[in-house]
C-alpha positions in Angstrom: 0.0 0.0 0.0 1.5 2.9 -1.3 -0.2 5.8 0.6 0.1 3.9 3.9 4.0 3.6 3.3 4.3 6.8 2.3 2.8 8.2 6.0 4.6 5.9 8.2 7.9 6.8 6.2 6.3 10.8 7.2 6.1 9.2 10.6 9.3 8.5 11.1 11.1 11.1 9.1 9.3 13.9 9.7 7.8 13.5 13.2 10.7 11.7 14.7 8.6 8.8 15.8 10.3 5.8 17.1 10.1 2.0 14.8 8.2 1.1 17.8 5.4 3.8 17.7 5.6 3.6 14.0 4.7 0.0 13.9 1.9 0.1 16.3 0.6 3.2 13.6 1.1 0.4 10.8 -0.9 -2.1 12.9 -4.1 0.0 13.7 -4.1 1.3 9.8 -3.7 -2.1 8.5 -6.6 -3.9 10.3 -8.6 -0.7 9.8 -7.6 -1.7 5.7 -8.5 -4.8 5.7 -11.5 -4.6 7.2 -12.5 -1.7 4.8 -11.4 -4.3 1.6 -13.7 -6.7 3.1 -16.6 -4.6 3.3 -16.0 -4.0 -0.9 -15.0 -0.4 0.2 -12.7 1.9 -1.2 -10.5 3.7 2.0 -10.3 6.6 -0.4 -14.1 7.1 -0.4 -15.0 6.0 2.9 -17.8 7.8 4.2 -18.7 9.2 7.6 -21.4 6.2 7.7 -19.4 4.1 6.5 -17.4 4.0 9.9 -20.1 2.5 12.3 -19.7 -0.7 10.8 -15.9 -0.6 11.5 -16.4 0.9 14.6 -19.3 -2.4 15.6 -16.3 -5.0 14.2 -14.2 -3.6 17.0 -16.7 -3.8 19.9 -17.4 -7.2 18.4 -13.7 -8.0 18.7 -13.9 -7.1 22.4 -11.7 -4.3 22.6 -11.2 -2.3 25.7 -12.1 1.4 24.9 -8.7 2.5 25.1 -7.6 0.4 22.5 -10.7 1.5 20.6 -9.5 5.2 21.2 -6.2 4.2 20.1 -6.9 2.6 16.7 -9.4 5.4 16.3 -6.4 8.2 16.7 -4.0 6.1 14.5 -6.4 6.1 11.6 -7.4 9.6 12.2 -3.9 10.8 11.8 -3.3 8.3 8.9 -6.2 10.5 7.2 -5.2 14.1 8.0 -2.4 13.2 6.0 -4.3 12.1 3.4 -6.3 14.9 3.2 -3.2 17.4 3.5 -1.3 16.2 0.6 -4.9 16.5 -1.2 -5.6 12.6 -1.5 -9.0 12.8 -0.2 -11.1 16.0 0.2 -12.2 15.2 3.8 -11.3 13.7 6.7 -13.9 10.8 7.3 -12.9 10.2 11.2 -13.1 14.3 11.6 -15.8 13.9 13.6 -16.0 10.4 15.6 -15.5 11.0 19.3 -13.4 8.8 21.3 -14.9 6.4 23.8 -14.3 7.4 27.4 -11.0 5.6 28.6 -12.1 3.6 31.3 -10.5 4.4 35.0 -7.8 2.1 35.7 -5.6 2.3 38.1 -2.1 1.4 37.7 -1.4 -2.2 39.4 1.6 -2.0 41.1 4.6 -4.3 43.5 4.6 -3.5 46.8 8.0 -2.9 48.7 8.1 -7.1 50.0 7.4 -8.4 46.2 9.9 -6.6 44.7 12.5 -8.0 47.3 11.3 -11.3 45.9 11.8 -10.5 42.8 15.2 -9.3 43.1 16.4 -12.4 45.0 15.4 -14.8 41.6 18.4 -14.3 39.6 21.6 -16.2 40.4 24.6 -13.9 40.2 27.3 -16.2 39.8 26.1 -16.6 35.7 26.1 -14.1 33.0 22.3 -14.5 32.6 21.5 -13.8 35.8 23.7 -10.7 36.2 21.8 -9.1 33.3 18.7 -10.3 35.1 19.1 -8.5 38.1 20.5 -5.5 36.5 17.6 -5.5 34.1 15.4 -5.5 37.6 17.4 -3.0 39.8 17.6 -0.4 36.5 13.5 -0.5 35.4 12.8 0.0 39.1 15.9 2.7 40.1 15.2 4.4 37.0 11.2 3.8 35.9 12.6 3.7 32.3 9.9 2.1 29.8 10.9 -1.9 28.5 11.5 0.1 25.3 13.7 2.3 26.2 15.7 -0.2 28.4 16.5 -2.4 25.7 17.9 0.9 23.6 20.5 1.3 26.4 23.8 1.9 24.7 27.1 1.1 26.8 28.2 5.0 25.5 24.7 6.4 27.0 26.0 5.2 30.8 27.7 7.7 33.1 28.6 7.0 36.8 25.2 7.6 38.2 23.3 8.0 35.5 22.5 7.8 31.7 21.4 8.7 28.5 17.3 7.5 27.7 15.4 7.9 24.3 11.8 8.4 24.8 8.6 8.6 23.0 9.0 10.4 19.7 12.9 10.0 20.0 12.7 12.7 22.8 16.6 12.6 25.0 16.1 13.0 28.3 18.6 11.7 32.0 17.7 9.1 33.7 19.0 8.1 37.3 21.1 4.8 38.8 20.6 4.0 42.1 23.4 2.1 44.2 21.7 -1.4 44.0 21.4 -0.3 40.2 25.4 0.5 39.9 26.5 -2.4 41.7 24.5 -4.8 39.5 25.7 -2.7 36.8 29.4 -2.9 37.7 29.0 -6.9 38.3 27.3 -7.5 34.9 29.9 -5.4 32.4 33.2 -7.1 34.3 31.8 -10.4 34.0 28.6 -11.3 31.9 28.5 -8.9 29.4 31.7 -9.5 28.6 30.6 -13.3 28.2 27.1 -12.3 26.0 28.8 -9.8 23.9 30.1 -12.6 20.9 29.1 -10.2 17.8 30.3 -6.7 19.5 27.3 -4.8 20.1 27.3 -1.9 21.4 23.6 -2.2 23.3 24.0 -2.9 26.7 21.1 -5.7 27.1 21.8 -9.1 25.2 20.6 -12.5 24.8 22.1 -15.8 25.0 23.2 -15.3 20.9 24.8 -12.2 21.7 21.9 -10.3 20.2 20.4 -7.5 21.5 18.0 -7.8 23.8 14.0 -7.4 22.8 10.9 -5.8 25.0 9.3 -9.5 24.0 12.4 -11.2 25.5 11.8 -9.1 28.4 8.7 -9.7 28.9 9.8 -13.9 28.9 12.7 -13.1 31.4 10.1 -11.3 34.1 7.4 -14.3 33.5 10.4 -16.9 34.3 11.1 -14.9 37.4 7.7 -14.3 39.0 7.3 -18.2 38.6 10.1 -18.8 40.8 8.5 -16.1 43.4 5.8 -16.9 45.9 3.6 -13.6 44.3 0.4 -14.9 42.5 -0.8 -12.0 40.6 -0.4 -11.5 36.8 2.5 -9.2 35.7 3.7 -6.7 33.3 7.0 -5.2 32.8 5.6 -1.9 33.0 3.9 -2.3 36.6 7.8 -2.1 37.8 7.7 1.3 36.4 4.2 2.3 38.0 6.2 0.6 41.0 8.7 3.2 40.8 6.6 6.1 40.5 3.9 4.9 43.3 6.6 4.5 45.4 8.2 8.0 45.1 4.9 9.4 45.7 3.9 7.6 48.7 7.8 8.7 50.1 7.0 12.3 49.6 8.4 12.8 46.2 6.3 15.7 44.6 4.4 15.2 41.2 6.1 17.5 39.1 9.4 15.7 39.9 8.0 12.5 39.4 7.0 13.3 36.1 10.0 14.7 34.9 11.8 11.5 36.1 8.9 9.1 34.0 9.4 11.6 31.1 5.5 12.2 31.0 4.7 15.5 28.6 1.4 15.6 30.6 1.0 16.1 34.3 -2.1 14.3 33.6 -0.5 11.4 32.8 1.2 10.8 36.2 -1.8 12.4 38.2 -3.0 8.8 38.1 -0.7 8.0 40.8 -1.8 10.3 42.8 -5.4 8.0 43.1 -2.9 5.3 43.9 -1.2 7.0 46.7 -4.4 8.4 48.3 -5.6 5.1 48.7 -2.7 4.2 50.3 -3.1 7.0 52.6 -6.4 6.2 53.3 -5.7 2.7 54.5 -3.0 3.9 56.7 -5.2 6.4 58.1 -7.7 4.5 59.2 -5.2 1.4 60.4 -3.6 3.8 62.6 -5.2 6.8 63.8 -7.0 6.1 66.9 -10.4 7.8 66.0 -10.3 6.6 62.6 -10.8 2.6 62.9 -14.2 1.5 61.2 -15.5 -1.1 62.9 -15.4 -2.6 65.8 -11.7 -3.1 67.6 
């Protein structure tokens, strides 16, 4: 498809969007497509009427309304170019509103789960020096999976280093000590073991290739196994770890989101709902006028 090409290519060219961020555009737009060939529809005369059925296919499909919002925006986008380089005359998703995201708050590890988790890996191997480093830096740091695995060894400093965010945005992110001493252990001894093909990246796998989110992913699911926590994981809940547990320290919100690299303060205001909670049940374990019920 030569139109779609041409606008992820603008993607990542001209708005600086990461191959990531590009290929979840290419997803959305591709599906949408499809769909639209199978309905004996021409995308370049798709009509505002037209989008119901589309829109019906993805409720069918069961997807939450974020993700509905998601492939809504994607498409959108994909047709405001359209209509700017005068391929279309209108924009046929102009006018469809987004579904309210639903209010989800971030699950999180508390303080005794992560000390779990970083007991799993065995040290005295290469793989599980880059284990525990992978641990100690997502939570020292609250670096995104993506981001970790575009660590260079050239990005690191003593205490901290070099991270490329969402649309290919540079900003500094921390090490903590646990951090530096895994750190330390892992590039004297297992990297140096990993590294057969001389990359540069600072996260490999057994091949000596660098490391992927998707291997990531597989590394924290082997871990939690091993761990007596029964909950189902994400990499990212280490990172709403981090910032939950800044906030419920005393760490102020607009230092928290510089550290998560958030353009919004909306965006980390969720944590605050976290937090209060928190508050809440600490309030009313401990204050002696607070307890509900009977003692």
């Amino acid at each position: 498809m030569l139109y779609l090409e041409e606008y992820l290519k603008y993607l990542e060219v001209q708005k600086n969007y990461s191959l990531f961020t590009v290929s979840g555009y290419r997803d959305d737009i591709v599906e949408y497509l499809e769909f639209v060939e199978g309905e004996a529809l021409s995308f370049l005369d798709v009509k505002y009427d037209d989008i119901r059925f589309f829109l019906m296919h993805l409720n069918d499909k069961k997807n939450s309304n974020s993700t509905v919002a998601r492939k809504i925006s994607s498409i959108r986008g994909f047709y405001k170019y359209l209509q700017n380089n005068e391929y279309v005359s209108n924009n046929p998703f102009g006018l469809i509103k987004l579904p309210k995201k639903e209010k989800k708050l971030p699950r999180f590890f508390q303080y005794n789960e992560l000390e779990q988790l970083f007991e799993v890996p065995d040290i005295n191997t290469p793989i599980g020096q880059r284990d525990l480093l992978i641990l100690e830096l997502l939570y020292s740091s609250g670096i995104r999976v993506s981001e970790l695995v575009s660590i260079k060894i050239k990005d690191i400093s003593s205490d901290t280093f070099k991270v490329l965010g969402k649309g290919n945005k540079e900003r500094i992110a921390n090490i903590g000590s646990y951090a530096r001493n895994a750190l330390d252990n892992y590039l004297e001894d297992g990297y140096i073991k990993l590294n057969k093909k001389g990359r540069d990246y600072l996260f490999l796998n057994n091949n000596g290739e660098v490391l992927t989110t998707r291997g990531v992913r597989y590394i924290l699911d082997k871990i939690i196994e091993k761990t007596t926590i029964n909950k189902k994981i994400s990499p990212h809940m280490i990172r709403h770890s981090f910032a939950t547990h800044l906030l419920n320290e005393g760490c102020d919100i607009l230092s928290v989101q510089e550290l998560l690299g958030h353009e919004s303060l909306t965006t980390t205001a969720i944590y605050t709902h976290v937090t209060t909670e928190r508050l809440k049940e600490v309030y009313f374990k401990t204050h002696p006028r607070a307890y509900k019920g009977e003692k």
